[in-house]
C-alpha positions in Angstrom: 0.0 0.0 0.0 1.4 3.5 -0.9 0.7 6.6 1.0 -1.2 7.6 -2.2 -3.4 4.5 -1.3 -4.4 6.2 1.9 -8.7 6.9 2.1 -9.2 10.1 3.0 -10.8 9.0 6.6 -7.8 6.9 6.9 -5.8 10.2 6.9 -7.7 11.8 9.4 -8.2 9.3 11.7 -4.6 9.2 11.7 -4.3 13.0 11.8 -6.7 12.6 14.9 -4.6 10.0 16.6 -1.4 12.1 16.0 -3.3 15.3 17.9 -4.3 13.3 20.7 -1.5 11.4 21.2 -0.6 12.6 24.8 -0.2 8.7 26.6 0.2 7.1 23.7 -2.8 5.8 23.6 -6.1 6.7 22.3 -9.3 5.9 23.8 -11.7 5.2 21.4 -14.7 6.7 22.7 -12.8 10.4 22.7 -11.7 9.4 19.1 -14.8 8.8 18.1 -16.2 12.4 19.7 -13.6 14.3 18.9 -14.2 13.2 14.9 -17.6 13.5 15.5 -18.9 9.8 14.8 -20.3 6.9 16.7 -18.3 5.3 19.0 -19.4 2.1 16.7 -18.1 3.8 13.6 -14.6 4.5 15.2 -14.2 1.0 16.3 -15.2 -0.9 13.2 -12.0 1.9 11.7 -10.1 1.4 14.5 -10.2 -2.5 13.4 -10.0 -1.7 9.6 -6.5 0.4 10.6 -5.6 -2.6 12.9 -5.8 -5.1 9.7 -3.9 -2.7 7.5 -1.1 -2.5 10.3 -1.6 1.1 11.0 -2.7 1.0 14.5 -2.8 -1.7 17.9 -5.8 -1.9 19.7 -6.2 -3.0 23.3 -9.7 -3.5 23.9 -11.0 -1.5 26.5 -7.8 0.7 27.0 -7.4 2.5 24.0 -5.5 2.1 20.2 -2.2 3.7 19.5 -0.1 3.8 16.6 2.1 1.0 15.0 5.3 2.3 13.4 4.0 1.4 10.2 1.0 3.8 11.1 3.4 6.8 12.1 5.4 6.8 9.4 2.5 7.2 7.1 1.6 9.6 9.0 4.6 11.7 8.8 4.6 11.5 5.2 
């Protein structure tokens, strides 16, 4: 996958994650509010980014990051 490949709510949801970043990790439910979707939306993308390698996911603590994630972020 190239950065190119990247959907557009891929790319903010990453954004997002960046921003809130303080612990590094993310709870989803303040993901979810501060993009202004269901908490149900943000998981099933959560798990969509957790596929592609983008993110981890601890259920019930929060989602963070991978490297993989980060550095397509940075780009």
């Amino acid at each position: 996958m190239t950065v190119k490949q990247l959907s557009e709510s891929t790319e903010m949801y990453l954004k997002t994650m960046v921003e809130m970043n303080d612990r590094d990790v993310v709870v989803i439910g303040r993901l979810a509010e501060r993009l202004g979707v269901t908490p149900v939306s943000a998981n099933e993308m959560v798990k969509r980014l957790g596929e592609q390698g983008l993110v981890s996911h601890t259920p019930y603590k929060g989602v963070g990051l991978t490297k993989k994630g980060a550095r397509r972020r940075a780009v």
